[in-house]
mmCIF file as gemmi writes it, N, C-alpha and C atoms, coordinates in Angstrom:
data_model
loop_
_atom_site.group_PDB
_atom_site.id
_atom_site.type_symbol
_atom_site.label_atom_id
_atom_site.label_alt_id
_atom_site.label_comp_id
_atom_site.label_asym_id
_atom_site.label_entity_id
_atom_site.label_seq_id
_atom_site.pdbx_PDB_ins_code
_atom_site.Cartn_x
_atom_site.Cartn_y
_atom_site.Cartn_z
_atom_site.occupancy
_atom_site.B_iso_or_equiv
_atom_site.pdbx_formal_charge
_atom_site.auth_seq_id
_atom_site.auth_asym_id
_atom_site.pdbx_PDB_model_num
ATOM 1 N N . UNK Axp A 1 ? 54.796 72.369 178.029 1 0 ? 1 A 1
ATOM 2 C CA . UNK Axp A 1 ? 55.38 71.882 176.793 1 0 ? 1 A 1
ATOM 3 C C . UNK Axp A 1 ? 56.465 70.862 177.092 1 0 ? 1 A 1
ATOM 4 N N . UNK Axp A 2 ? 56.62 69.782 176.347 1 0 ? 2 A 1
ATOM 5 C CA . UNK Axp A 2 ? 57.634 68.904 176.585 1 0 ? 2 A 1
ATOM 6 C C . UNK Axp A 2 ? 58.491 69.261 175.362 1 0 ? 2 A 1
ATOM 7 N N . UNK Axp A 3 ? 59.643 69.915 175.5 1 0 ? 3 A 1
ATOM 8 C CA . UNK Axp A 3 ? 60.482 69.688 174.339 1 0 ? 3 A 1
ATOM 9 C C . UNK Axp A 3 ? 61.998 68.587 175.122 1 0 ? 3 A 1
ATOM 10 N N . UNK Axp A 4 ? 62.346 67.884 173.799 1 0 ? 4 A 1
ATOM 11 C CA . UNK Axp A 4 ? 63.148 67.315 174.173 1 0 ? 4 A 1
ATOM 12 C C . UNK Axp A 4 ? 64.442 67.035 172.909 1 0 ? 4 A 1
ATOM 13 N N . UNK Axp A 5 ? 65.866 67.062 173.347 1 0 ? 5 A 1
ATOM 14 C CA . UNK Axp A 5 ? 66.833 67.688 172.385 1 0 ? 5 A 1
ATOM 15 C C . UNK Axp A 5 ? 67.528 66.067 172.141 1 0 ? 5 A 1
ATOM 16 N N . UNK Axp A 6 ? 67.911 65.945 171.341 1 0 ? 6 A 1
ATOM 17 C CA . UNK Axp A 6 ? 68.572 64.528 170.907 1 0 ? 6 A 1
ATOM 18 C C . UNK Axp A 6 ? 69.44 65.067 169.696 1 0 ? 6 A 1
ATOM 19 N N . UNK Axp A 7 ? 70.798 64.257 170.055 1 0 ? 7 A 1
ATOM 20 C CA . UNK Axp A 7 ? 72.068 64.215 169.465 1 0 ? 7 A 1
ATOM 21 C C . UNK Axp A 7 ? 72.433 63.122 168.633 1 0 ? 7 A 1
ATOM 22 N N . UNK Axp A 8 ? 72.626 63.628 167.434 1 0 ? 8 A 1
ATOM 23 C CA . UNK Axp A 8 ? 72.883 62.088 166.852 1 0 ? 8 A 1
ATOM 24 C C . UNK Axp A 8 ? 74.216 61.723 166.831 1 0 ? 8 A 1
ATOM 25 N N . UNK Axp A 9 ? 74.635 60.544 166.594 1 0 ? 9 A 1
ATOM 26 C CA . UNK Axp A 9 ? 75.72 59.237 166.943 1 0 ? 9 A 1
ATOM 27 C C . UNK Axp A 9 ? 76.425 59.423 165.66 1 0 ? 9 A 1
ATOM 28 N N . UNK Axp A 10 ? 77.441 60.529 165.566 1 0 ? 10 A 1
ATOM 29 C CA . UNK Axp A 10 ? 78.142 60.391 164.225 1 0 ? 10 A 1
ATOM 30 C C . UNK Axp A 10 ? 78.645 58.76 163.819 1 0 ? 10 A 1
ATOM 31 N N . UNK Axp A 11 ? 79.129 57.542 164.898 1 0 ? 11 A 1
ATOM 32 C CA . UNK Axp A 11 ? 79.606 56.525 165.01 1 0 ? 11 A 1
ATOM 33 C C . UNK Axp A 11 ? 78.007 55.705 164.1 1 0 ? 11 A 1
ATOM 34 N N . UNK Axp A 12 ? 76.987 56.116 164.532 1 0 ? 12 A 1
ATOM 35 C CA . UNK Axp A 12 ? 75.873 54.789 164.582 1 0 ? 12 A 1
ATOM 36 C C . UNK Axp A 12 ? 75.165 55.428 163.57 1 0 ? 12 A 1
ATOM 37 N N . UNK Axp A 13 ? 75.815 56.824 162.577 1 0 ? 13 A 1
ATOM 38 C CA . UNK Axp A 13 ? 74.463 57.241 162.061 1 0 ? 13 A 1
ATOM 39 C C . UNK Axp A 13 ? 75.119 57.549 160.299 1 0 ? 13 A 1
ATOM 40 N N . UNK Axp A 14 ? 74.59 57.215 158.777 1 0 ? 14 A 1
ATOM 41 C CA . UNK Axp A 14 ? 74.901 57.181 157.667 1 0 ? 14 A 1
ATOM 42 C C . UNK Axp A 14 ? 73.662 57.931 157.16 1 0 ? 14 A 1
ATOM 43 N N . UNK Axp A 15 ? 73.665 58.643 155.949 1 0 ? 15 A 1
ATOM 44 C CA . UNK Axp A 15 ? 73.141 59.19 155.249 1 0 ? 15 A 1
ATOM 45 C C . UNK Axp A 15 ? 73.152 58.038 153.893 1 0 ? 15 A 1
ATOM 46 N N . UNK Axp A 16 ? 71.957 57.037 153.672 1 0 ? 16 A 1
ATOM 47 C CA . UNK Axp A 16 ? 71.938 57.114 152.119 1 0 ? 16 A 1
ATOM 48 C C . UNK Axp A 16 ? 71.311 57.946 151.983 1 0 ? 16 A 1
ATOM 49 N N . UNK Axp A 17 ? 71.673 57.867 149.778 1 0 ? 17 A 1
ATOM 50 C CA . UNK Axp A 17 ? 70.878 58.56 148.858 1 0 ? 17 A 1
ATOM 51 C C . UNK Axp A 17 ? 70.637 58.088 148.519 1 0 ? 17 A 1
ATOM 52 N N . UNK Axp A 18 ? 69.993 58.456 147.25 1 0 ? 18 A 1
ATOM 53 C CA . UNK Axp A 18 ? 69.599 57.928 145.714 1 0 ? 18 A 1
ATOM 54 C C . UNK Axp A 18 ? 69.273 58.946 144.798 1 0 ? 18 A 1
ATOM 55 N N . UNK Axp A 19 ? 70.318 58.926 143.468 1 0 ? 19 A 1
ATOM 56 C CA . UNK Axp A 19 ? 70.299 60.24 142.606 1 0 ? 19 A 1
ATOM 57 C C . UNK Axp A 19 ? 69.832 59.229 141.767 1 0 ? 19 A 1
ATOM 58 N N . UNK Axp A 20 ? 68.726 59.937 140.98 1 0 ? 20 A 1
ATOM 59 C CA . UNK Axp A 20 ? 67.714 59.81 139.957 1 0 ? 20 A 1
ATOM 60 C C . UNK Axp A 20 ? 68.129 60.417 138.367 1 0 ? 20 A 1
ATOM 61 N N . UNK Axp A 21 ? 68.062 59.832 137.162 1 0 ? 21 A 1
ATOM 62 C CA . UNK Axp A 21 ? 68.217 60.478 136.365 1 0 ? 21 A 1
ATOM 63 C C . UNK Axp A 21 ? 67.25 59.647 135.068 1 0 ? 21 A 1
ATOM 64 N N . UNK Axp A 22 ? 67.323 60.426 133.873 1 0 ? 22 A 1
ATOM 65 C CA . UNK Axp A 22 ? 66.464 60.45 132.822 1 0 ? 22 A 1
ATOM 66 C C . UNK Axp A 22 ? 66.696 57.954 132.828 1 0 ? 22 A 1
ATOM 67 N N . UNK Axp A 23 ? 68.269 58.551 132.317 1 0 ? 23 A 1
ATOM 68 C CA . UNK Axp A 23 ? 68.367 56.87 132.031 1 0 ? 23 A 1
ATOM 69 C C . UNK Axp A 23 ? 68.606 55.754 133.426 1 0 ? 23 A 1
ATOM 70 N N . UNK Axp A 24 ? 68.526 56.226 134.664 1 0 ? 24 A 1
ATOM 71 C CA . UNK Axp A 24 ? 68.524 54.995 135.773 1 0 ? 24 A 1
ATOM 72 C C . UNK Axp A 24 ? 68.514 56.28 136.552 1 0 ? 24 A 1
ATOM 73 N N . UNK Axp A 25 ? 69.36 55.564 137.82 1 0 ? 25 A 1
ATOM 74 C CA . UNK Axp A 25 ? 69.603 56.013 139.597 1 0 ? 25 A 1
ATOM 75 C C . UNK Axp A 25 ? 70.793 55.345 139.717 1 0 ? 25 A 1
ATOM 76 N N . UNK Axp A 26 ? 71.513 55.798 140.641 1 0 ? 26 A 1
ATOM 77 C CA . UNK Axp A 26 ? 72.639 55.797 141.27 1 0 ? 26 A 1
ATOM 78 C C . UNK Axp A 26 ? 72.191 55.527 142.59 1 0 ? 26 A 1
ATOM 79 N N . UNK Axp A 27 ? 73.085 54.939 144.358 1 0 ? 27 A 1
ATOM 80 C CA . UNK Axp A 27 ? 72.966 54.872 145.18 1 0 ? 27 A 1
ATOM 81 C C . UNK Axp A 27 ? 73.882 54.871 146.397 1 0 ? 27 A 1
ATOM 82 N N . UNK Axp A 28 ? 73.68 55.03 147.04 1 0 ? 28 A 1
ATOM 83 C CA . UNK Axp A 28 ? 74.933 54.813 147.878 1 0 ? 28 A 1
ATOM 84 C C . UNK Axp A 28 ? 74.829 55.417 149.449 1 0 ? 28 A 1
ATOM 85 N N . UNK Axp A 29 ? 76.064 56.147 150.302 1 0 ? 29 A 1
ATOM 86 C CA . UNK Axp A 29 ? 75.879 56.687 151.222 1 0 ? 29 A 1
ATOM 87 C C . UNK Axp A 29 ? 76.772 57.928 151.67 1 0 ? 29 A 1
ATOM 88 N N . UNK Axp A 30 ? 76.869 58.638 152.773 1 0 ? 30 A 1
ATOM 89 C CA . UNK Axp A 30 ? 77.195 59.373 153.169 1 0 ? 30 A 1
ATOM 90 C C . UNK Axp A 30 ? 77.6 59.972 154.406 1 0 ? 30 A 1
ATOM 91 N N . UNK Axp A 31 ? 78.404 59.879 155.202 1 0 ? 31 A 1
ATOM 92 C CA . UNK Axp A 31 ? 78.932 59.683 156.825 1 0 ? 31 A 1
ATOM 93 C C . UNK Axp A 31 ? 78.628 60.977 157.146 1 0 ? 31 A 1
ATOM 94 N N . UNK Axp A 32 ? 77.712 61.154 158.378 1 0 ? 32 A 1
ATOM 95 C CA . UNK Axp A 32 ? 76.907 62.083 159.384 1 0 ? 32 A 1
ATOM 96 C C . UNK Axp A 32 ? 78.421 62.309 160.145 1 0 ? 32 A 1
ATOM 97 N N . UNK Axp A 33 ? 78.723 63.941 159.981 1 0 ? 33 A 1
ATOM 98 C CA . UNK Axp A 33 ? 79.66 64.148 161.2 1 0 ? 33 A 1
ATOM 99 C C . UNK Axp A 33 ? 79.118 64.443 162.667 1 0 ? 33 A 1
ATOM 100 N N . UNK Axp A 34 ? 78.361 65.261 162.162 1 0 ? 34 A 1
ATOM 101 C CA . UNK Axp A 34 ? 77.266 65.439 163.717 1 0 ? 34 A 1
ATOM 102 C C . UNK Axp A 34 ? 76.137 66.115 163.861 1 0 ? 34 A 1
ATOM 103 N N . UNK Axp A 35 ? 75.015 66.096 164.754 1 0 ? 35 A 1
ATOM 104 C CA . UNK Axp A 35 ? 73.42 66.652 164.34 1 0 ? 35 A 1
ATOM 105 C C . UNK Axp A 35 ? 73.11 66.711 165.306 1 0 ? 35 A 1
ATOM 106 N N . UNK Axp A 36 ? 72.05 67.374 165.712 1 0 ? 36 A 1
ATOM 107 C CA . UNK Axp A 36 ? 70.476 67.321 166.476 1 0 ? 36 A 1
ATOM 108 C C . UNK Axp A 36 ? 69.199 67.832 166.307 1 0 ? 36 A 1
ATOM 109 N N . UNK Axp A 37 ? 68.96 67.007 167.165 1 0 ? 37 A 1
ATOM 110 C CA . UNK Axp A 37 ? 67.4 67.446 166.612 1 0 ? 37 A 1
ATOM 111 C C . UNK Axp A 37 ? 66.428 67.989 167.895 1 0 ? 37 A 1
ATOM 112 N N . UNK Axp A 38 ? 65.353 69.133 167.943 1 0 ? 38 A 1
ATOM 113 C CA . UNK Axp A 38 ? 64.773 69.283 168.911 1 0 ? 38 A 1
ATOM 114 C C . UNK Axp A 38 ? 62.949 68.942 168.323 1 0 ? 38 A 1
ATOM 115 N N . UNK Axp A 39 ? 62.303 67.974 169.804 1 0 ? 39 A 1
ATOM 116 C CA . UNK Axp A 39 ? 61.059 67.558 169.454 1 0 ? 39 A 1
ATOM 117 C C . UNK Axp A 39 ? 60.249 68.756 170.439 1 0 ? 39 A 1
ATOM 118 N N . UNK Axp A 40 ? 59.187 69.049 169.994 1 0 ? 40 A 1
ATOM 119 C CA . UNK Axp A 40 ? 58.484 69.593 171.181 1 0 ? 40 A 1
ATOM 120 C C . UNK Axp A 40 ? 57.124 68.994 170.997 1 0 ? 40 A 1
ATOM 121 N N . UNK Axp A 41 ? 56.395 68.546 171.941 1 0 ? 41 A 1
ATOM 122 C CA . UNK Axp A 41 ? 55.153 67.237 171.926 1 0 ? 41 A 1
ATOM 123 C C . UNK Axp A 41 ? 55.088 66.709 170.998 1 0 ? 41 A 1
ATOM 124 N N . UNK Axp A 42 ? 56.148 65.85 170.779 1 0 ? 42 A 1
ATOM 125 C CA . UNK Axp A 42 ? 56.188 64.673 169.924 1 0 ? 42 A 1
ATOM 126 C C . UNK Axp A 42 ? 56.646 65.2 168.208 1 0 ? 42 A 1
ATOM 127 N N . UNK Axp A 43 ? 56.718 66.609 168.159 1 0 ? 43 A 1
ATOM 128 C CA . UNK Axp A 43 ? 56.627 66.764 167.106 1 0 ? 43 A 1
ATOM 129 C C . UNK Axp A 43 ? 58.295 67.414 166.482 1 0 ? 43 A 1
ATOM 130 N N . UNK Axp A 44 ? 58.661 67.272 165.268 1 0 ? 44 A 1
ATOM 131 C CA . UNK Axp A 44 ? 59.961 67.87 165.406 1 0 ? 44 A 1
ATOM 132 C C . UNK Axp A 44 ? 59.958 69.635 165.149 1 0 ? 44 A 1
ATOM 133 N N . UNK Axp A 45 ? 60.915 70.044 165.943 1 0 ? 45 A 1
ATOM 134 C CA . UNK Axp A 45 ? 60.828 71.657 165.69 1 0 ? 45 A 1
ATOM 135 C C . UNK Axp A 45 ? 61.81 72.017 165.237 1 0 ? 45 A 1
ATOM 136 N N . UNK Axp A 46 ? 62.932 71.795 165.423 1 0 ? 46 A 1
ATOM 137 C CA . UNK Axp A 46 ? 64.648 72.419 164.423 1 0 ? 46 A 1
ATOM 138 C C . UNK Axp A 46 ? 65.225 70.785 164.278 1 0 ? 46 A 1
ATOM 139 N N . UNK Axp A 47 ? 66.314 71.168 163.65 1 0 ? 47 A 1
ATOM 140 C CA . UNK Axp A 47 ? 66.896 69.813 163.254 1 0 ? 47 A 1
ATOM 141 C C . UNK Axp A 47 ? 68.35 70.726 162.226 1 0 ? 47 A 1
ATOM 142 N N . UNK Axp A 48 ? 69.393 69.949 162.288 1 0 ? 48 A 1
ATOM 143 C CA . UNK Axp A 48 ? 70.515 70.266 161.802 1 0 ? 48 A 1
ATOM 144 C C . UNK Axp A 48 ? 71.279 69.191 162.025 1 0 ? 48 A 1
ATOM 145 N N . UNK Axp A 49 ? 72.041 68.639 160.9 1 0 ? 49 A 1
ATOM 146 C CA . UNK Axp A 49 ? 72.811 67.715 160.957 1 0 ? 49 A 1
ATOM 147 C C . UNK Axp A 49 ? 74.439 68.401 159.802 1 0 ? 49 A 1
ATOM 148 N N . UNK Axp A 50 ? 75.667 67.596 159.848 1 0 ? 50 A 1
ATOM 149 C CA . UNK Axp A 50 ? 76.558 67.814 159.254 1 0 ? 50 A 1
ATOM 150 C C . UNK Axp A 50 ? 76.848 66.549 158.139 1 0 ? 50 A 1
ATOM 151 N N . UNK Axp A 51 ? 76.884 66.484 157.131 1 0 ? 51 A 1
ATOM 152 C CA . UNK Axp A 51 ? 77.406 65.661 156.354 1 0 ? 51 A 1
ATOM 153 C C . UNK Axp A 51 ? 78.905 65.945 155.667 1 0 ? 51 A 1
ATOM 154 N N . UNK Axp A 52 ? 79.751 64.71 155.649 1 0 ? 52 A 1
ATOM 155 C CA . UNK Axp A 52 ? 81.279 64.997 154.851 1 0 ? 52 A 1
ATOM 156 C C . UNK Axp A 52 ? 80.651 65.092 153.632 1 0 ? 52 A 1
ATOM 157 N N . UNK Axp A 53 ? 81.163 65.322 152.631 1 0 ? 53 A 1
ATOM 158 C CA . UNK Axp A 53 ? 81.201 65.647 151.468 1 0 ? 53 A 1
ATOM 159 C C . UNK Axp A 53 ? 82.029 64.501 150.798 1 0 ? 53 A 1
ATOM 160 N N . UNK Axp A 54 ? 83.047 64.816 151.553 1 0 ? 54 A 1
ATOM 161 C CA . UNK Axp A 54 ? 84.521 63.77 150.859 1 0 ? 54 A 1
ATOM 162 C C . UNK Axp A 54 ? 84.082 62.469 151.411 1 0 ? 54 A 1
ATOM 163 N N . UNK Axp A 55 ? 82.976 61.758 152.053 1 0 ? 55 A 1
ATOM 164 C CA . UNK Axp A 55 ? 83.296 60.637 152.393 1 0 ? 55 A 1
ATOM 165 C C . UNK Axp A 55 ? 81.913 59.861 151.886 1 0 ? 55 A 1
ATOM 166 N N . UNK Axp A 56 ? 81.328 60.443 150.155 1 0 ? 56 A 1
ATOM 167 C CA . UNK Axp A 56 ? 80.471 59.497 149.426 1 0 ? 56 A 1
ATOM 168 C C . UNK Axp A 56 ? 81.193 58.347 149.143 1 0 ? 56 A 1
ATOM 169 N N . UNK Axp A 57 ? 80.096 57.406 149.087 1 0 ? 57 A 1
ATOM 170 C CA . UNK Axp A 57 ? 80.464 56.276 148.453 1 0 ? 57 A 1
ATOM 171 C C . UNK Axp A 57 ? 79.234 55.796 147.54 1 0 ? 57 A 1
ATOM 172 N N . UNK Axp A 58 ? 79.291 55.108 146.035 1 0 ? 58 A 1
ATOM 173 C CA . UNK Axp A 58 ? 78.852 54.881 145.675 1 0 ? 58 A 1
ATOM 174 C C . UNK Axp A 58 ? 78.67 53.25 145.679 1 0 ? 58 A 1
ATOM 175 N N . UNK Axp A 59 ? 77.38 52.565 146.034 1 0 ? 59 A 1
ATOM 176 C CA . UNK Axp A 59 ? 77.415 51.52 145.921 1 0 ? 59 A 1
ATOM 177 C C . UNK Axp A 59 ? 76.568 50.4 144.868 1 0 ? 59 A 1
ATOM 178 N N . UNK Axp A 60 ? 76.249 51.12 143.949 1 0 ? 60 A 1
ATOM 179 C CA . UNK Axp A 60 ? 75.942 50.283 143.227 1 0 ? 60 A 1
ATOM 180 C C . UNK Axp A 60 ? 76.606 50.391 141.846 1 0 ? 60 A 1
ATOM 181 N N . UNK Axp A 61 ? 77.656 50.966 141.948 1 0 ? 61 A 1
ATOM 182 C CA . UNK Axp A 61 ? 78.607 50.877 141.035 1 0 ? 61 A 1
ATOM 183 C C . UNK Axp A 61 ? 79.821 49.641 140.93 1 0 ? 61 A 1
ATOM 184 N N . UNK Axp A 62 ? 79.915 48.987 141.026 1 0 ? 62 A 1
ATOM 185 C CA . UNK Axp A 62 ? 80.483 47.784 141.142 1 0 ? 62 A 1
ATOM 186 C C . UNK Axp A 62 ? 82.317 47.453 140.27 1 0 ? 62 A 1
ATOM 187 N N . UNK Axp A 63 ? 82.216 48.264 139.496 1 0 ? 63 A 1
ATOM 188 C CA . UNK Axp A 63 ? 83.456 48.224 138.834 1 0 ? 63 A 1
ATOM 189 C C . UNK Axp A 63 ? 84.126 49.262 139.181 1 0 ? 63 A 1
ATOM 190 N N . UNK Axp A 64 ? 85.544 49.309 139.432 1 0 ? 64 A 1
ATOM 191 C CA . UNK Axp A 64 ? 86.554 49.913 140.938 1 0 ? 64 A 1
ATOM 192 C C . UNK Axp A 64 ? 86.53 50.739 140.216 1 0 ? 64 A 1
ATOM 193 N N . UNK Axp A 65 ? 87.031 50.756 138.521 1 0 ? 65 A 1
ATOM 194 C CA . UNK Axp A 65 ? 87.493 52.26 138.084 1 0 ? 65 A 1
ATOM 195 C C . UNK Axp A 65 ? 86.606 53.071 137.877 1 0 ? 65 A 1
ATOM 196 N N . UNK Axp A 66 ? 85.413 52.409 137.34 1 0 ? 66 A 1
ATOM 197 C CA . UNK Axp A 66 ? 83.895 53.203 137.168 1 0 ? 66 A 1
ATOM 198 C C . UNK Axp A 66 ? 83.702 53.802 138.479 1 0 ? 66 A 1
ATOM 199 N N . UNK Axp A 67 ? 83.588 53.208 139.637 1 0 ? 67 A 1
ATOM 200 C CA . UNK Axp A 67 ? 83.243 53.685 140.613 1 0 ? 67 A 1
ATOM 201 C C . UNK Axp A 67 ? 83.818 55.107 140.468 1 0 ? 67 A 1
ATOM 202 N N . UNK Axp A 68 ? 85.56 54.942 141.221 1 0 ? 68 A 1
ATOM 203 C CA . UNK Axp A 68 ? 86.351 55.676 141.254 1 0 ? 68 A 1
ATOM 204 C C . UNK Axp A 68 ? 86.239 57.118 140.245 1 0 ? 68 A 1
ATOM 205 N N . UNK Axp A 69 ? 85.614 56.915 139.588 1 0 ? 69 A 1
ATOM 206 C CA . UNK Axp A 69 ? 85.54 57.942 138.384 1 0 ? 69 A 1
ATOM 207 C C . UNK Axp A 69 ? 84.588 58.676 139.135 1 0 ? 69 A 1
ATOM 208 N N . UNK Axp A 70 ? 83.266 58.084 139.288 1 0 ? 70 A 1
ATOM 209 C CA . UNK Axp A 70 ? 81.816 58.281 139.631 1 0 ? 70 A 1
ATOM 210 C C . UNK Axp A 70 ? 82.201 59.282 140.759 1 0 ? 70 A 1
ATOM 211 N N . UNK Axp A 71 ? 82.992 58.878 142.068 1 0 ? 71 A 1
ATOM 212 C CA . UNK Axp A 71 ? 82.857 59.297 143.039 1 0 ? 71 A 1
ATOM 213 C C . UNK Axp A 71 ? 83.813 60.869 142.637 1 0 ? 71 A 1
ATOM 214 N N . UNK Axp A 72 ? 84.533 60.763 141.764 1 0 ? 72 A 1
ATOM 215 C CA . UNK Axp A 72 ? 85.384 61.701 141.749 1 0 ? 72 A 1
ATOM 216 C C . UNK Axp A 72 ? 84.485 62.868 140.899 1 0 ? 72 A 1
ATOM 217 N N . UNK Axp A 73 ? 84.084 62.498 140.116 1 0 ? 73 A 1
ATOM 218 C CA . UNK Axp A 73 ? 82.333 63.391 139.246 1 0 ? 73 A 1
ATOM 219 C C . UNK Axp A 73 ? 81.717 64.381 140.529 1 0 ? 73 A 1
ATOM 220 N N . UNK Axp A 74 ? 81.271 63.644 141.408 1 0 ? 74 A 1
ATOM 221 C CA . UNK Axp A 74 ? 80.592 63.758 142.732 1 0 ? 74 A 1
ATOM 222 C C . UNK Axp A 74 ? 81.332 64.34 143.471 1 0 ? 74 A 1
ATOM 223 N N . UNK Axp A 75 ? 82.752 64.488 143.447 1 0 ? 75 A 1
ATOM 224 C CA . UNK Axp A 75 ? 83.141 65.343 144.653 1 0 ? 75 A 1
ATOM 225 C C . UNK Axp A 75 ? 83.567 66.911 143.973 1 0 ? 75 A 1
ATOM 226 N N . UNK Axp A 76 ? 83.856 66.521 142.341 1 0 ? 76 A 1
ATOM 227 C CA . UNK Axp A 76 ? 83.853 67.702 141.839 1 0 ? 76 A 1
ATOM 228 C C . UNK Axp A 76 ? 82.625 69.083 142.123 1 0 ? 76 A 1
ATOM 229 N N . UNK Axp A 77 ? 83.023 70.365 141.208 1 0 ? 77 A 1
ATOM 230 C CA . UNK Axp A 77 ? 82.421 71.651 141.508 1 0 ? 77 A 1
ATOM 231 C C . UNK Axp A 77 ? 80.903 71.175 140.599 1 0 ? 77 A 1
ATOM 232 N N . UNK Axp A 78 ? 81.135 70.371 139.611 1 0 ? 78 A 1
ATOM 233 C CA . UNK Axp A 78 ? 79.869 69.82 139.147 1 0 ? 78 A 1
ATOM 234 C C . UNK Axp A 78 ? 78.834 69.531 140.126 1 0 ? 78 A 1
ATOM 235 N N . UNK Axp A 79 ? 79.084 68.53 141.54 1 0 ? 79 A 1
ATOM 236 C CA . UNK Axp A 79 ? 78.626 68.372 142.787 1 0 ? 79 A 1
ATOM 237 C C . UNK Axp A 79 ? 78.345 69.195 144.099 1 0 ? 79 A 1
ATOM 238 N N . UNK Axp A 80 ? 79.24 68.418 144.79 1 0 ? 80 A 1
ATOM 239 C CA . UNK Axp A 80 ? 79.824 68.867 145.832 1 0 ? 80 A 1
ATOM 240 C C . UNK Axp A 80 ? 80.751 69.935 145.93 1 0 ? 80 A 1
ATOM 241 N N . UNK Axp A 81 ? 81.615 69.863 145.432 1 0 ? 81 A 1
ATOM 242 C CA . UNK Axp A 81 ? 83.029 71 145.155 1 0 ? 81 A 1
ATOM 243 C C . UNK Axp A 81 ? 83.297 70.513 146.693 1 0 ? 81 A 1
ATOM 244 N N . UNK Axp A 82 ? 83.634 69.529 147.061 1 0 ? 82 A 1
ATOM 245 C CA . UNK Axp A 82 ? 84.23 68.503 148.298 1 0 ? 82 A 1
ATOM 246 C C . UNK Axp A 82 ? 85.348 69.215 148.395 1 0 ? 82 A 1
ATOM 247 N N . UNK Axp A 83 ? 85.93 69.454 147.685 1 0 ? 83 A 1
ATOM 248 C CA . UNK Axp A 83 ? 87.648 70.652 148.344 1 0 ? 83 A 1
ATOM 249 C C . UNK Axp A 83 ? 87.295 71.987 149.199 1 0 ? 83 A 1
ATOM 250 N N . UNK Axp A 84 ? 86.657 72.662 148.611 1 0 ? 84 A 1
ATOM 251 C CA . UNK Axp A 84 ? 86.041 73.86 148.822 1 0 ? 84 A 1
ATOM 252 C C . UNK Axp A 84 ? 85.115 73.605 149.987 1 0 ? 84 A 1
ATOM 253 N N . UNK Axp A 85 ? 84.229 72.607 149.488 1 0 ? 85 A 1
ATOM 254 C CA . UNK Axp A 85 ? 83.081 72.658 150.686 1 0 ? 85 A 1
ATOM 255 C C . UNK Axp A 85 ? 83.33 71.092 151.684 1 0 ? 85 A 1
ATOM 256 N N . UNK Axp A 86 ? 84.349 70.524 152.062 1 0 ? 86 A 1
ATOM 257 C CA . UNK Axp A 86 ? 84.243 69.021 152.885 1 0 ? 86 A 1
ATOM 258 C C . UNK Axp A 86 ? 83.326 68.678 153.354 1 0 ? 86 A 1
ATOM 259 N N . UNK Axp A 87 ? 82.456 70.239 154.301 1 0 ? 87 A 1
ATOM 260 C CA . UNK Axp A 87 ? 81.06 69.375 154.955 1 0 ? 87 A 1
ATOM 261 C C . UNK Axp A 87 ? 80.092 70.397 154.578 1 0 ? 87 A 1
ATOM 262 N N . UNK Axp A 88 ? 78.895 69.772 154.559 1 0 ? 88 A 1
ATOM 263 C CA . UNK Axp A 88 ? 77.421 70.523 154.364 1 0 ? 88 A 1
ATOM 264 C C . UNK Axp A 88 ? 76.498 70.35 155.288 1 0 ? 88 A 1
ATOM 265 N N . UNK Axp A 89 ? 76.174 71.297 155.784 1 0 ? 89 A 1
ATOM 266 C CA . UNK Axp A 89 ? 74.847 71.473 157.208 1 0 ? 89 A 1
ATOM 267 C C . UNK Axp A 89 ? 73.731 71.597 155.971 1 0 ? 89 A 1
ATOM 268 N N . UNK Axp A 90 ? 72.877 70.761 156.921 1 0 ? 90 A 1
ATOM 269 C CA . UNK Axp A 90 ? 71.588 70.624 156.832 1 0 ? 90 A 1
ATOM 270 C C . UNK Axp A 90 ? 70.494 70.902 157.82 1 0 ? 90 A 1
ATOM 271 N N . UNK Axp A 91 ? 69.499 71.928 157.637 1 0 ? 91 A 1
ATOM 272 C CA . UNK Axp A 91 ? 68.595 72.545 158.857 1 0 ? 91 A 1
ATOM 273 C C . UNK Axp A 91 ? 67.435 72.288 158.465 1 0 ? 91 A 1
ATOM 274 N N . UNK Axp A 92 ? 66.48 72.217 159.441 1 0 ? 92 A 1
ATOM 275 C CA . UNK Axp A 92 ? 64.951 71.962 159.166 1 0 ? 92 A 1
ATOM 276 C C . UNK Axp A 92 ? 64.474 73.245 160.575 1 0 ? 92 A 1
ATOM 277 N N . UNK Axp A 93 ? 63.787 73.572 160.019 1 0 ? 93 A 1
ATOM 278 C CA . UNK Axp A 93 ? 62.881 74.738 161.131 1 0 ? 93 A 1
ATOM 279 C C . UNK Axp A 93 ? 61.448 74.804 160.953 1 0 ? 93 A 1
């Protein structure tokens, strides 16, 4: 078996999204604190990464206070609850 383990580059590595709703989408991104991933013949077998919470940005919001609002929606308990929770793991098995 070849398995092989790879670390991702909190520096080189972003999370976009894109939240969907009835009247448009929203877009933007999300800063990777840290991850890896394990392949075994080519294929992926676990995977876990960390995302901030507190460090969305919305970018296709274009007006500072709209934004500012937006992002603050998003870090609320409505969301994220970014106080409570700063980072969120993500696993694949």
């Amino acid at each position: 078996m070849d398995t092989q383990n790879f670390k991702v580059s909190s520096e080189k590595s972003l999370v976009e999204w894109i939240g969907k709703k009835v009247t448009g989408a929203h877009s933007g991104t999300i800063e990777v604190k840290e991850g890896n991933f394990t392949f075994e013949n080519d294929k992926l077998l676990a995977g876990k990464f960390v995302i901030s919470t507190k460090s969305i940005t919305i970018l296709d919001v274009e007006d500072a206070e709209a934004n500012a609002q937006f992002a603050s929606h998003l870090a609320s308990d409505d969301f994220f609850n970014s106080d409570q929770y700063p980072d969120q793991t993500c696993r694949t098995r």
